[in-house]
N, C-alpha and C positions, 0 to 999 in steps of 0.2 A: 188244424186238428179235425178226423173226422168225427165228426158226431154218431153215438151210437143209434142203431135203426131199432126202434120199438117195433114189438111182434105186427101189430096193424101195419107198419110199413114195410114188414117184409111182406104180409097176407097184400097191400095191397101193389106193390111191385108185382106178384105174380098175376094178380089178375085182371093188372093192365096189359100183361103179357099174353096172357089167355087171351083178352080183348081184341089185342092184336093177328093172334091166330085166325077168331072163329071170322074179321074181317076179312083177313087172306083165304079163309075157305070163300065166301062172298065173292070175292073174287075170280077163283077157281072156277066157280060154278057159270057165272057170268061170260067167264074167256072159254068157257066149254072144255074147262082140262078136262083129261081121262077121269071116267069114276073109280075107276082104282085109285090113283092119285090123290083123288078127293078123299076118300074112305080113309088111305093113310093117315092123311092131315087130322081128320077128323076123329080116329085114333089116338092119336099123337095128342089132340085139345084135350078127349077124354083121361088120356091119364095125367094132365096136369090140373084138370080137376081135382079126380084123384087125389093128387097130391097137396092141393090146395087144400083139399078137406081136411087131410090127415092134419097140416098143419095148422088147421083150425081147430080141431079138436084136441092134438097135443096142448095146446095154449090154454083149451077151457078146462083142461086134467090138469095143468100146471098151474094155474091160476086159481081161477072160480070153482072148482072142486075141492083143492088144495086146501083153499082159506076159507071153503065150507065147514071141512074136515076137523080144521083148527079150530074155529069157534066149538064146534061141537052138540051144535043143536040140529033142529029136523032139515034144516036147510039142504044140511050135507046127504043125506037120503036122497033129496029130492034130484040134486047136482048128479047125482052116482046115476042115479034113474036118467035122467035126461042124455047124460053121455052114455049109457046102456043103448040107450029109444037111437040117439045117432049114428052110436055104431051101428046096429043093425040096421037102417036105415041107407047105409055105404056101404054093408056088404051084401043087399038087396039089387045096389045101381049096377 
């Protein structure tokens, strides 16, 4: 039976993946690939940041805001605010 994968091990699945990348740009650099080549790569890391973020933030809108929301005290203000501050903060990078 597989075990279902909690959001943390899907966030950190990806950012061993990532890991994996920015070592192979390390690489790149080292064996003197093309800098175009490089730049790709290094493209290609950025948007799984990217998307590592988003799913970072999906998780803290579906959780920790959510069950701020619920309770119903100042908490949830502040949750709203903080994923406010991140978003723009990712559409700043």
């Amino acid at each position: 039976m597989v075990e279902p994968h909690t959001p943390q091990d899907v966030i950190l699945r990806r950012l061993r993946r990532i890991e994996g990348q920015v070592r192979g740009l390390q690489r790149m650099v080292e064996k003197g690939t093309y800098c175009i080549d490089v730049l790709t790569q290094v493209a290609a890391t950025n948007a799984a940041l990217q998307s590592c973020a988003v799913a970072l933030l999906d998780e803290h809108l579906n959780s920790c805001v959510t069950e701020a929301i619920v309770k119903g005290d100042e908490q949830a203000r502040t949750k709203v605010s903080e994923a406010s501050r991140a978003i723009a903060r990712l559409v700043r990078a």
